[in-house]
Every structure is written in C-alpha cells, then in structure tokens.
C-alpha positions as CSV (number, residue, x, y, z in Angstrom):
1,X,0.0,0.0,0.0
2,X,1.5,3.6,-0.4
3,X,-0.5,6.4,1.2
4,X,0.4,9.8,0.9
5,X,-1.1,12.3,3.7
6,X,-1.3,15.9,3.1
7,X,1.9,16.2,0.6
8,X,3.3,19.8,0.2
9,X,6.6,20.8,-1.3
10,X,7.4,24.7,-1.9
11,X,11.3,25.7,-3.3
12,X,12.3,29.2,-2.7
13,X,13.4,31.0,-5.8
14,X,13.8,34.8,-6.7
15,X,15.6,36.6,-3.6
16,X,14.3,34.0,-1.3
17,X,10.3,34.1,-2.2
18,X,8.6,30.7,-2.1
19,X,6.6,28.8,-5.1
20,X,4.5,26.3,-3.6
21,X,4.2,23.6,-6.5
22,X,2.2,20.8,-4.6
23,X,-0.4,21.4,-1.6
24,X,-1.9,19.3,0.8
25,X,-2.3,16.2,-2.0
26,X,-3.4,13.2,-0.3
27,X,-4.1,9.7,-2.0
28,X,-3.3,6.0,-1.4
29,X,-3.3,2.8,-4.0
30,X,-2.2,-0.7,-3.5
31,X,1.5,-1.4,-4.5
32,X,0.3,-3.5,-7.7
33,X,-2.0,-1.1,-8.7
34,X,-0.8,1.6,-11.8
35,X,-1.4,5.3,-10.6
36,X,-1.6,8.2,-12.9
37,X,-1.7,11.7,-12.4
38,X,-3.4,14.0,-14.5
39,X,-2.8,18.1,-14.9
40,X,-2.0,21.2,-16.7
41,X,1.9,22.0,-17.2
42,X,3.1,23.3,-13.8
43,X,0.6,21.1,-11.4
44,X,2.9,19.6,-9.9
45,X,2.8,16.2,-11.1
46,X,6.7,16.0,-11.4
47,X,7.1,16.9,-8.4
48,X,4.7,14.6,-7.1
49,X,6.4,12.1,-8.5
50,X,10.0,13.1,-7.3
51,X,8.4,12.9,-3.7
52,X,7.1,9.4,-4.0
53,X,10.8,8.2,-5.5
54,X,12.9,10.1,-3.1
55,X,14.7,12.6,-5.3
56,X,13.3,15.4,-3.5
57,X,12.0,15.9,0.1
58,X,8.7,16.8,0.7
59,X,8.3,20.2,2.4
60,X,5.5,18.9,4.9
61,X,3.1,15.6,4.8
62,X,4.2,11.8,4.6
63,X,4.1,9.3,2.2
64,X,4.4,5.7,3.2
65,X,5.6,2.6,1.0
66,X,4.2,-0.7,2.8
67,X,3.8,1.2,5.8
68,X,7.9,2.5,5.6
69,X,8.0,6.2,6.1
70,X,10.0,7.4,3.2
71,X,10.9,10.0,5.3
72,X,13.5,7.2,7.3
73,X,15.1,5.5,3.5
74,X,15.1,9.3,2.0
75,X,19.2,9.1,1.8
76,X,19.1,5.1,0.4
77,X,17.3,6.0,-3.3
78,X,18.4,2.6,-4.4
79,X,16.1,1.0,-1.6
80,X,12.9,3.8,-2.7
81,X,14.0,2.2,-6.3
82,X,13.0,-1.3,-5.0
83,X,9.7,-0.2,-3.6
84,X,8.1,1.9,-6.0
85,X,8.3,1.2,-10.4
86,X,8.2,4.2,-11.7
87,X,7.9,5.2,-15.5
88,X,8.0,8.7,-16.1
C-alpha cells in the first residue's frame, strides 16, 4: 500500500520568495496497482512524482511505501527504487 497524507513541497526561488508547486495532496493505491496523475503544465505532477521516488524531500506531509515512512530511506534511493516502479 502507499498512502500519501497531506503532501506539500514549496522551493524558494527569486531573492528567497517561495513557489508552492504541490499542496496538501493526499491519495493512497495498493503497490500493484498503476497510478496516474493528471494536470495542466506546472501542477505539480513531477514533483509529485519526485516525492514518492525520493529525489526530492517533501516540504511537509508523509508518504508511506508498505507502511515505511520514506521519510527514514530518503538518503538510500536505491532502496525507494525497490519499492516503488516508476515510469515517467
């Protein structure tokens, strides 16, 4: 199962202002399910998915991989690799 619980990621940019390009997605599938997201350029589906891989750290909210807070693997990608197919 991977749930995701009130997912946010913002990046500073331009003399320290913030862009916020996901808020407060939440969602959850079973592991051998396919899971597609669907948006307009600059919806933060990217993002999304760098979240759920582990390239980039979420800004607030968890995701969990077979109940394994990807918060704890975050610095072993190889591991999130194992978990999660991804095809982008």
């Amino acid at each position: 199962m991977i749930s995701v619980s009130n997912l946010s990621k913002t990046f500073k940019v331009n003399k320290g202002e913030a862009f916020t390009a996901v808020e407060s997605v939440s969602f959850s599938f079973n592991t051998k399910d396919r899971f597609i997201l669907l948006g307009l350029n600059g919806a933060g589906k990217s993002t999304t998915f760098k979240m759920l891989t582990a390239e980039e750290k979420p800004t607030s909210g968890t995701i969990k991989v077979n109940g394994i807070d990807i918060r704890e693997i975050h610095d072993n990608p190889e591991l999130m690799k194992n978990l999660i197919g991804y095809c982008p």
